[in-house]
FIKOLZA-1660 file (N, C-alpha, C; in steps of 0.1 Angstrom, whole numbers, plus 5000, padded with zeros to 4 digits):
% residues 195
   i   px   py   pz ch aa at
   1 7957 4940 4877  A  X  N
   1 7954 4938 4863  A  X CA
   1 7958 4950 4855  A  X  C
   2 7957 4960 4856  A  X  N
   2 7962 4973 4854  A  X CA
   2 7977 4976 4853  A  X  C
   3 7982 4971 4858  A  X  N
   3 7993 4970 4857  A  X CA
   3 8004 4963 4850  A  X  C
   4 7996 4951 4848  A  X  N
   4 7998 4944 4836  A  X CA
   4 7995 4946 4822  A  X  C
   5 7982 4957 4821  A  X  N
   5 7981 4961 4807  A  X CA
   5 7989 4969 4806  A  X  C
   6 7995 4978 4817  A  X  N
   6 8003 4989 4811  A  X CA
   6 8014 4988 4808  A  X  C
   7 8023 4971 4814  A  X  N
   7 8035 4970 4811  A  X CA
   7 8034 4961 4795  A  X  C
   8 8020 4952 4790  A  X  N
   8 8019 4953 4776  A  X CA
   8 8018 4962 4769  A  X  C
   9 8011 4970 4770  A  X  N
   9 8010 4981 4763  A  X CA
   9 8021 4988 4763  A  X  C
  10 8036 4993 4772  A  X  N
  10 8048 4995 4770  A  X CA
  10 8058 4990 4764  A  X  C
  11 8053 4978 4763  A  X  N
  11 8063 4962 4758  A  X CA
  11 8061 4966 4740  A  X  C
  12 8046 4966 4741  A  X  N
  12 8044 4965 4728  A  X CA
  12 8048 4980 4718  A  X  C
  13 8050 4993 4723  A  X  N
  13 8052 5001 4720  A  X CA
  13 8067 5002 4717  A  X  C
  14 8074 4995 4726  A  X  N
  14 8088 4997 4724  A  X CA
  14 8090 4987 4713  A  X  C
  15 8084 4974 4714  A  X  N
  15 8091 4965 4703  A  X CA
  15 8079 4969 4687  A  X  C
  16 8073 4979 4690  A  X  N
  16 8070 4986 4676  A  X CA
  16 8075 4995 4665  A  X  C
  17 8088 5002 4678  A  X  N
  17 8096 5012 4676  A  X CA
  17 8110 5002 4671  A  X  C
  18 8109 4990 4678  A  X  N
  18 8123 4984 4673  A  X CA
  18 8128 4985 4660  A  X  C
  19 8117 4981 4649  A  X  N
  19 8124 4982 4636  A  X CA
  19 8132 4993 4631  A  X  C
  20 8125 5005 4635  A  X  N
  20 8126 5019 4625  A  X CA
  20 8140 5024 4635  A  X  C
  21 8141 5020 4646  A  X  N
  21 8157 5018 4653  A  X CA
  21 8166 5012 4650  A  X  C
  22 8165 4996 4643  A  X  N
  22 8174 4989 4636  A  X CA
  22 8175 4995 4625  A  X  C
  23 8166 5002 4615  A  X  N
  23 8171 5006 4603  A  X CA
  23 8176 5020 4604  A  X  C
  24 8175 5030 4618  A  X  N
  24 8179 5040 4621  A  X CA
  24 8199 5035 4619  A  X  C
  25 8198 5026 4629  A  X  N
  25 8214 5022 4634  A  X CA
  25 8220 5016 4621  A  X  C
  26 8216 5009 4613  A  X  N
  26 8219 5002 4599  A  X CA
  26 8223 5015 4589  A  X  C
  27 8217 5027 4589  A  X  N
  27 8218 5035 4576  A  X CA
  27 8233 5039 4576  A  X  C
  28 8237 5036 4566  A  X  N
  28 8251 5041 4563  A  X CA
  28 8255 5056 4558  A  X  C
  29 8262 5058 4561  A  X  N
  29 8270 5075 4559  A  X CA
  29 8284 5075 4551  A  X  C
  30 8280 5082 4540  A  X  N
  30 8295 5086 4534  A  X CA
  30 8305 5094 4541  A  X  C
  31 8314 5086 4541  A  X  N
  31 8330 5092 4548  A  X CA
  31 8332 5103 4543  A  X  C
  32 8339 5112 4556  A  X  N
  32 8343 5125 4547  A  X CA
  32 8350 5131 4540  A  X  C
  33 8351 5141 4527  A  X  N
  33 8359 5145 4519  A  X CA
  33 8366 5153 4526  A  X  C
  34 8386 5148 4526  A  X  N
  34 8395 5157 4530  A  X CA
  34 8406 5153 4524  A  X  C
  35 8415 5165 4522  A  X  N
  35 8424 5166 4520  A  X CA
  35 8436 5160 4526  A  X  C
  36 8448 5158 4524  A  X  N
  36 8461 5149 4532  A  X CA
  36 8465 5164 4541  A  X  C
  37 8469 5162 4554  A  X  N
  37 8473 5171 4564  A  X CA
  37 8484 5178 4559  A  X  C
  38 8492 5179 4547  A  X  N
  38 8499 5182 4538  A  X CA
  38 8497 5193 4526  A  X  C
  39 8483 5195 4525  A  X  N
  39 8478 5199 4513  A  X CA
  39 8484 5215 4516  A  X  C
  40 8491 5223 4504  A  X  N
  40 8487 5238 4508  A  X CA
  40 8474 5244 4505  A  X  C
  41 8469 5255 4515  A  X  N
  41 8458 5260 4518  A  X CA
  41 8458 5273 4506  A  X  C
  42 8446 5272 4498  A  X  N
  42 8449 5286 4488  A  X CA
  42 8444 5295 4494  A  X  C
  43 8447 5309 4488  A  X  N
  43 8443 5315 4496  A  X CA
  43 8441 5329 4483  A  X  C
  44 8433 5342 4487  A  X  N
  44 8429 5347 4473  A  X CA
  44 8435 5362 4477  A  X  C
  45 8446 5364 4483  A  X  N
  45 8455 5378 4480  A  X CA
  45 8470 5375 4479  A  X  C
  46 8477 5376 4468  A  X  N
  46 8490 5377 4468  A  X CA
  46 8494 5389 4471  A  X  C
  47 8507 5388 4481  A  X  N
  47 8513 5398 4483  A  X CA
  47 8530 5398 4483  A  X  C
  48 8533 5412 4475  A  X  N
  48 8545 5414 4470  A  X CA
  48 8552 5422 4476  A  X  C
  49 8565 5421 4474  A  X  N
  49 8574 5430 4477  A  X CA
  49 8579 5435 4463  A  X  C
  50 8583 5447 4461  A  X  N
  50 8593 5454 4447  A  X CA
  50 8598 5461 4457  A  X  C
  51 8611 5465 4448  A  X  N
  51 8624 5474 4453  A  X CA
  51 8625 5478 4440  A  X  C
  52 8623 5491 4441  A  X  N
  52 8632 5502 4428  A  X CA
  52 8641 5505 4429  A  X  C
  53 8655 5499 4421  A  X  N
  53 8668 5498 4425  A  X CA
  53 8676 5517 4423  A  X  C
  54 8665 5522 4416  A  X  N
  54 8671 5532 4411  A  X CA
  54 8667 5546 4425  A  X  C
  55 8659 5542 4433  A  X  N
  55 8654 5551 4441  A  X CA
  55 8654 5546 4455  A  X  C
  56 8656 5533 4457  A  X  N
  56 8662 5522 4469  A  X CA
  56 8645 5525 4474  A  X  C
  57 8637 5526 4471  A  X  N
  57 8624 5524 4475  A  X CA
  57 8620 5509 4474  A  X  C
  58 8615 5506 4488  A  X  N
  58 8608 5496 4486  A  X CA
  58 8589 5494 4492  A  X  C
  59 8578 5488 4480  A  X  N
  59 8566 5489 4481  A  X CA
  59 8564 5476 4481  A  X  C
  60 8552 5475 4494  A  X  N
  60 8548 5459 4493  A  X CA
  60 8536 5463 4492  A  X  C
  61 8525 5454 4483  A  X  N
  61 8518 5455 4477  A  X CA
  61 8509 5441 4474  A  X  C
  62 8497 5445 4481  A  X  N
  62 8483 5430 4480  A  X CA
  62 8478 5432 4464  A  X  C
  63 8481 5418 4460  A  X  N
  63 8474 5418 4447  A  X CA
  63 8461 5409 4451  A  X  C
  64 8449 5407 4446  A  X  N
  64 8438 5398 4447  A  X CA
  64 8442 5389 4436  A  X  C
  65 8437 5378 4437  A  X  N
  65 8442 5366 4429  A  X CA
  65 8429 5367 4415  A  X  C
  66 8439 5371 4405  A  X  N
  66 8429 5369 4393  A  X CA
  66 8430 5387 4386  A  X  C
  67 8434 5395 4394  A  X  N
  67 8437 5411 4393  A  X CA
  67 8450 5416 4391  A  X  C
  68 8452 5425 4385  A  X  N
  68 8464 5431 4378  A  X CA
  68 8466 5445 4390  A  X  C
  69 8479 5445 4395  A  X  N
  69 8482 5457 4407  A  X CA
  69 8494 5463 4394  A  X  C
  70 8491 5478 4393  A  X  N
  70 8500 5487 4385  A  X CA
  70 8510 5487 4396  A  X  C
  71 8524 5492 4395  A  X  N
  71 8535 5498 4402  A  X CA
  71 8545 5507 4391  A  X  C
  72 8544 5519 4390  A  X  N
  72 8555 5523 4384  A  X CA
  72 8551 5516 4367  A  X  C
  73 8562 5508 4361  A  X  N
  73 8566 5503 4351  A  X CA
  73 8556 5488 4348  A  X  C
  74 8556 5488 4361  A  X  N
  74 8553 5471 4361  A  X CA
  74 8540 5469 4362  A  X  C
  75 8537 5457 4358  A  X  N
  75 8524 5450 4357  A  X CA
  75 8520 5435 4366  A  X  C
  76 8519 5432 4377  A  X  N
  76 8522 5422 4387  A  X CA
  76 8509 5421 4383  A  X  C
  77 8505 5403 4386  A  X  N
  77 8494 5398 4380  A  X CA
  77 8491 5381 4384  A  X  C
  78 8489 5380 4397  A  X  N
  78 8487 5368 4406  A  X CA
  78 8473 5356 4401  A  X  C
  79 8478 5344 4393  A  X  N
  79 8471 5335 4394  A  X CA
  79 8465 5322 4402  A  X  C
  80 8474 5323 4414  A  X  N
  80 8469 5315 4423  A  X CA
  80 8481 5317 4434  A  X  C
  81 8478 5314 4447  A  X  N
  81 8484 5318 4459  A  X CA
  81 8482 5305 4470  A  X  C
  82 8492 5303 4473  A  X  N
  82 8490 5289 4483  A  X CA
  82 8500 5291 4497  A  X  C
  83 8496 5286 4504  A  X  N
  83 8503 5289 4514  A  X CA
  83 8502 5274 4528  A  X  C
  84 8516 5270 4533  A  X  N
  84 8514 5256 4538  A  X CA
  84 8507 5260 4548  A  X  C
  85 8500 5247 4550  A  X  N
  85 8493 5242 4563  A  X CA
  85 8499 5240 4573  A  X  C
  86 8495 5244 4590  A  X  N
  86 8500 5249 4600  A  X CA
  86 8509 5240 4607  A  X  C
  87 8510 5226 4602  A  X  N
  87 8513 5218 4603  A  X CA
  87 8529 5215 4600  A  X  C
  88 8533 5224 4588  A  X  N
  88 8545 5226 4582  A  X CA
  88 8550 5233 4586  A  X  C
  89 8567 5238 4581  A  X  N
  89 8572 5248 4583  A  X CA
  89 8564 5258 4577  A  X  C
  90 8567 5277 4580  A  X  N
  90 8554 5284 4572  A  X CA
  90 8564 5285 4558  A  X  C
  91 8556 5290 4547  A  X  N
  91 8560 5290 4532  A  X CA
  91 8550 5294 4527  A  X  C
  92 8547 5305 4515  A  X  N
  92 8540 5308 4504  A  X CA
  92 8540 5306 4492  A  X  C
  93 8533 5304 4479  A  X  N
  93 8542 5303 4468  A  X CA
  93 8530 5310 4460  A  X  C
  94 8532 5315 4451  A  X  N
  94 8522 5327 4439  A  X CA
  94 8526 5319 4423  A  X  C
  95 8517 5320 4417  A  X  N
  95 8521 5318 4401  A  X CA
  95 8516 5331 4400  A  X  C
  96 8527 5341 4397  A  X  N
  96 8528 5353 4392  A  X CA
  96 8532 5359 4377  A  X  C
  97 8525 5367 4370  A  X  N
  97 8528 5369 4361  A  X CA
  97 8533 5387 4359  A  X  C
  98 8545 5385 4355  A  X  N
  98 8553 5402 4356  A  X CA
  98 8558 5407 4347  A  X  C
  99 8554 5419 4343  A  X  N
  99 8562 5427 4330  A  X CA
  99 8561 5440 4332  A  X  C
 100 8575 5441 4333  A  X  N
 100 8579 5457 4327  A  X CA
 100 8579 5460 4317  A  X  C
 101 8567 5472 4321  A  X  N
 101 8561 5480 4301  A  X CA
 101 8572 5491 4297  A  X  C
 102 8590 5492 4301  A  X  N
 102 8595 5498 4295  A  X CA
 102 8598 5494 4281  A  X  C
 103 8604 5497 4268  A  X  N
 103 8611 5488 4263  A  X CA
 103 8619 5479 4259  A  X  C
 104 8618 5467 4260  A  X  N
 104 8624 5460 4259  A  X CA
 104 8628 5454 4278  A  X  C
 105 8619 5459 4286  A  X  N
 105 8617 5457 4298  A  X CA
 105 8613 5435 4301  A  X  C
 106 8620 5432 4310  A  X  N
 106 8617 5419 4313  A  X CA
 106 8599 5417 4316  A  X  C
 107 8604 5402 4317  A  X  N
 107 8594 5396 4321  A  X CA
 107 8593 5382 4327  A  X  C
 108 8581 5378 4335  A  X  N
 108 8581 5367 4340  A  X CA
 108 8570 5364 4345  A  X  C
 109 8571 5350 4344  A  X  N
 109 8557 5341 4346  A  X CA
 109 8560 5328 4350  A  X  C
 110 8557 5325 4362  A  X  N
 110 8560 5313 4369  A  X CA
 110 8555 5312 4386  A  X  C
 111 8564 5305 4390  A  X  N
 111 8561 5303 4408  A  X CA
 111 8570 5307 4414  A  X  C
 112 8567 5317 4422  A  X  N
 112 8580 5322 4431  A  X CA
 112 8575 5320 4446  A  X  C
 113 8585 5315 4457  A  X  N
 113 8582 5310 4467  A  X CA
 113 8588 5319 4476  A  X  C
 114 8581 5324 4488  A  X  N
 114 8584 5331 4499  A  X CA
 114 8598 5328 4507  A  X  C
 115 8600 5311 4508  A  X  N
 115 8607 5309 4516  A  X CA
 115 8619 5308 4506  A  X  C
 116 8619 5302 4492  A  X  N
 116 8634 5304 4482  A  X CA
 116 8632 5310 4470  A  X  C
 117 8633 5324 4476  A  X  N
 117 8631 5334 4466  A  X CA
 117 8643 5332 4452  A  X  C
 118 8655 5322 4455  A  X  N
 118 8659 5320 4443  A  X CA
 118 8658 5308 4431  A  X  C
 119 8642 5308 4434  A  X  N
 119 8639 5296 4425  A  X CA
 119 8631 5301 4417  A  X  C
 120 8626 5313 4421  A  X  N
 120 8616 5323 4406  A  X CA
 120 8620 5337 4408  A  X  C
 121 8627 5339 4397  A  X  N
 121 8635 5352 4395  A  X CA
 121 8627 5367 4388  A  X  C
 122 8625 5375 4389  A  X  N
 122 8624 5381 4383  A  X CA
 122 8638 5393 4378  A  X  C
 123 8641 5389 4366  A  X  N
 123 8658 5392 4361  A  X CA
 123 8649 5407 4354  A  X  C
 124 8655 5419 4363  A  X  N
 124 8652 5429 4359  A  X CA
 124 8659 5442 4363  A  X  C
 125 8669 5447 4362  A  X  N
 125 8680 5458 4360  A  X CA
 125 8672 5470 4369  A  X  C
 126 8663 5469 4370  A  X  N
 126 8659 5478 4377  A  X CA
 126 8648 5480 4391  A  X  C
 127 8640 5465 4387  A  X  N
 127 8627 5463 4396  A  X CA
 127 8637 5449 4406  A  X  C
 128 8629 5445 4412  A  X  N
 128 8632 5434 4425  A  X CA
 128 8619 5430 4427  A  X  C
 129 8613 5420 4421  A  X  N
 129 8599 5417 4428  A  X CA
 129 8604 5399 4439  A  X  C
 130 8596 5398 4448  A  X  N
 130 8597 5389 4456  A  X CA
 130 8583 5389 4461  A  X  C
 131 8578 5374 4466  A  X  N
 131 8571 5368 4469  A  X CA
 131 8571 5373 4489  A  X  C
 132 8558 5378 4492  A  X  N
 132 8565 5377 4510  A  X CA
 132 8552 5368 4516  A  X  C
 133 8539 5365 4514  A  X  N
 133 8530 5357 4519  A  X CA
 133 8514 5353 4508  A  X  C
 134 8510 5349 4517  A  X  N
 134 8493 5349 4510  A  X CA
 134 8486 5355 4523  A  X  C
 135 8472 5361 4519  A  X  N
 135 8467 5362 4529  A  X CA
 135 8453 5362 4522  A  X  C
 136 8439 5368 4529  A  X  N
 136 8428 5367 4525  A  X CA
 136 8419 5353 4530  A  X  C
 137 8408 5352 4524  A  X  N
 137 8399 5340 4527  A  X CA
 137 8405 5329 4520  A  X  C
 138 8402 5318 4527  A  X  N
 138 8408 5304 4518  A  X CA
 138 8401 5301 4507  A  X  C
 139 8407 5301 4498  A  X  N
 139 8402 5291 4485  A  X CA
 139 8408 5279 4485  A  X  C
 140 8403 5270 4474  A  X  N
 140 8403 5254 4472  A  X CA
 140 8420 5256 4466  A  X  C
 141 8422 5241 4476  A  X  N
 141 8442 5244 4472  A  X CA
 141 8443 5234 4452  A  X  C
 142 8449 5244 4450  A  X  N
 142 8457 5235 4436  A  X CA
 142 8453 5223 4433  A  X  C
 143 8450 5214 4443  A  X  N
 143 8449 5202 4439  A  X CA
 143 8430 5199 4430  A  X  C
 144 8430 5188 4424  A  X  N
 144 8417 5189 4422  A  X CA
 144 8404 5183 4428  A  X  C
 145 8394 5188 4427  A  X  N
 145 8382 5189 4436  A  X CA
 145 8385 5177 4440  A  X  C
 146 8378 5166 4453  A  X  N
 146 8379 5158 4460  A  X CA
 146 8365 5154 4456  A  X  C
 147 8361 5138 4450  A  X  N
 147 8354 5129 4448  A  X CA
 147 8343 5132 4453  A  X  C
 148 8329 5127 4453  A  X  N
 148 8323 5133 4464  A  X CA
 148 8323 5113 4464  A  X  C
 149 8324 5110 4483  A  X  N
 149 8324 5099 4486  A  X CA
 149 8311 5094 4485  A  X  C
 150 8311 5079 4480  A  X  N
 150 8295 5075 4482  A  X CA
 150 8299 5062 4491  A  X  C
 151 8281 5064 4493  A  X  N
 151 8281 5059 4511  A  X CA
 151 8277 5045 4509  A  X  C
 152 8283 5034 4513  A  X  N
 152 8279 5024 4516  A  X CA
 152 8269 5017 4512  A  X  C
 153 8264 5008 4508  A  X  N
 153 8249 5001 4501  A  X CA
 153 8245 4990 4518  A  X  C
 154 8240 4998 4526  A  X  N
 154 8235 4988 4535  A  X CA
 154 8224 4975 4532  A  X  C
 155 8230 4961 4537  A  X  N
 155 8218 4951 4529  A  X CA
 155 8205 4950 4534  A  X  C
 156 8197 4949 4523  A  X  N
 156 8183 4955 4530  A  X CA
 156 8182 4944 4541  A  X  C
 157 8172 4950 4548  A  X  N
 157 8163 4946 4561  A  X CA
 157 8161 4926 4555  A  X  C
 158 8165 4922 4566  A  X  N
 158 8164 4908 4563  A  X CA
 158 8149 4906 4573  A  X  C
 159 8141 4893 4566  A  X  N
 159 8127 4889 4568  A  X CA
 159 8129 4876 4578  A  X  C
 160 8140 4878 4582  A  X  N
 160 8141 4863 4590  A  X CA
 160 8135 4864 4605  A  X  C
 161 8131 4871 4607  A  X  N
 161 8122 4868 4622  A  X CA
 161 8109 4862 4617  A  X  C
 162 8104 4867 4603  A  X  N
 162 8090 4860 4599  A  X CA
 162 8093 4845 4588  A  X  C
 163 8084 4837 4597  A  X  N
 163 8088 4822 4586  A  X CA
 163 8075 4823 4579  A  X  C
 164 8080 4822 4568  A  X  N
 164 8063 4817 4552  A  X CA
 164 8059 4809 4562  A  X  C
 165 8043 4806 4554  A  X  N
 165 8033 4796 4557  A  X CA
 165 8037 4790 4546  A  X  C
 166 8032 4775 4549  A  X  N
 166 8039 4767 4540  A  X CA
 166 8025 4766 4528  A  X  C
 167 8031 4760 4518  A  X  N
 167 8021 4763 4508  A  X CA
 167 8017 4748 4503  A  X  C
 168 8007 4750 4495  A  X  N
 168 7998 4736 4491  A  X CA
 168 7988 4734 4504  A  X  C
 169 7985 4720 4507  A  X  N
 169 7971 4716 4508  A  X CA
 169 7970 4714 4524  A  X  C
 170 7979 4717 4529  A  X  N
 170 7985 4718 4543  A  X CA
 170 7986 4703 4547  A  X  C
 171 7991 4694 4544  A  X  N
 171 7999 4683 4548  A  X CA
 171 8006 4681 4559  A  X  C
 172 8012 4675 4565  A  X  N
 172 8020 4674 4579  A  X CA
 172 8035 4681 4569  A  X  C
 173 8041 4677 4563  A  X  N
 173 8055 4682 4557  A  X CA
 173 8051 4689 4547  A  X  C
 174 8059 4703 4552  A  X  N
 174 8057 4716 4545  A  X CA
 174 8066 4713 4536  A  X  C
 175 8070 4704 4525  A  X  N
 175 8074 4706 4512  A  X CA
 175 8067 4696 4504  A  X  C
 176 8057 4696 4503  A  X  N
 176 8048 4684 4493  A  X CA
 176 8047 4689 4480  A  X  C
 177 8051 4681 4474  A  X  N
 177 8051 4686 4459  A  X CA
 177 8064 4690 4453  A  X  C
 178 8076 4688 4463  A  X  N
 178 8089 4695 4457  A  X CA
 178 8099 4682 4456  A  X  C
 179 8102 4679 4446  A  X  N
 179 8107 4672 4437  A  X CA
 179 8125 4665 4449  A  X  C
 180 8128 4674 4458  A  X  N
 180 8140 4675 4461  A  X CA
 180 8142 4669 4471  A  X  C
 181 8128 4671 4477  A  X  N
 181 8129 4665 4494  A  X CA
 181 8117 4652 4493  A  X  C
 182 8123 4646 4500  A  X  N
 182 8112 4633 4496  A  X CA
 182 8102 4631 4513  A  X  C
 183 8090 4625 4510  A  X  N
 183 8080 4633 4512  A  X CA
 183 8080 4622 4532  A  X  C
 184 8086 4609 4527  A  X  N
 184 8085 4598 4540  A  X CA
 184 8103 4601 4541  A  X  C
 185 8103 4603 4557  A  X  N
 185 8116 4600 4563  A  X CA
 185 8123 4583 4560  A  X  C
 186 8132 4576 4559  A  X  N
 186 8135 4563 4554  A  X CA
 186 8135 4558 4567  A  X  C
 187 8131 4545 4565  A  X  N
 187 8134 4539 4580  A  X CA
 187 8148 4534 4588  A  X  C
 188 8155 4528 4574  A  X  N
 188 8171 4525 4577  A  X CA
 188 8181 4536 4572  A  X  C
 189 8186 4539 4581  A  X  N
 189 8202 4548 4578  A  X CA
 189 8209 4548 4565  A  X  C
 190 8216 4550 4562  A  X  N
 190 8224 4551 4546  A  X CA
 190 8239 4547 4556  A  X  C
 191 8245 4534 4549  A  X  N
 191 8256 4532 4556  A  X CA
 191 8264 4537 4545  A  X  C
 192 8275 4536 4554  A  X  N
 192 8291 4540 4544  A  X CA
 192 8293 4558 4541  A  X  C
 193 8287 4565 4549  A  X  N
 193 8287 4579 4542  A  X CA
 193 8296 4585 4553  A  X  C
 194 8300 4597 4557  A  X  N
 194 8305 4605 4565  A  X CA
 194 8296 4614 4567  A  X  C
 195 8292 4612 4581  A  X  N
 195 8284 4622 4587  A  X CA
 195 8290 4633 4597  A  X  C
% end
């Protein structure tokens, strides 16, 4: 006899726990925010190369992204720094902003790339600046913030294991009073229909 209460009293414990496990397994989760395996990774030190053509000196030089690095004449001045994901060939690119404080000294402001240093020039008789990597902690790449995803609308908990009591005066047919269902079964079939 004991043994029977204890496997009710197990039975009943587990199928008590059932619900709050079906709605455990039912709760939905927002998918995660990511970027395309493509994206370049930012990153927050630009780092330069200059050559001083007049003294064949050459100074490579970490700018922090958002900070002005003096050199000589020049003014090097890094707005953002990216560099591909591992996945690519390697490449860096800087939107750098440059000016020589001599008179009438150049300038430049654009994107200059590690791997084709002749797509952002800096045209200057005397300086050579070039792009050589990114380095430092990752920042958020160029692109813009990513959505935040929302999660799924799970449909609520359906009540179909419990049937209503039927309502009114308790009659043999639980729809007395409803205009739709008629209240005596007919004794003869309905011919000519498709059943």
């Amino acid at each position: 006899m004991k043994r029977a209460t204890y496997k009710a009293v197990a039975c009943g414990a587990i199928l008590a726990g059932a619900p709050v496990l079906a709605q455990a397994a039912g709760s939905a989760l927002a998918p995660p925010a990511v970027y395309a395996p493509d994206t370049w990774q930012g990153k927050n030190t630009a780092v330069v190369r200059v050559l001083d053509r007049l003294d064949a000196h050459v100074e490579v030089i970490s700018v922090p992204v958002g900070t002005t690095a003096h050199y000589k004449s020049l003014d090097i001045t890094p707005s953002r720094c990216l560099q591909r994901p591992p996945t690519l060939s390697p490449d860096a690119a800087a939107w750098l902003a440059v000016q020589d404080k001599h008179p009438n000294g150049a300038a430049f402001q654009g994107w200059m790339l590690a791997a084709e240093p002749a797509l952002g020039v800096f045209e200057s008789p005397v300086y050579d600046v070039r792009m050589v990597r990114c380095e430092g902690a990752d920042t958020e790449p160029m692109l813009p913030l990513l959505p935040k995803p929302v999660a799924p609308v799970a449909p609520p908990a359906s009540d179909s294991d419990t049937v209503p009591a039927p309502a009114g005066d308790g009659a043999s047919s639980g729809h007395a009073g409803s205009p739709d269902i008629p209240d005596a079964i007919p004794d003869k079939q309905e011919t000519g229909g498709v059943y």
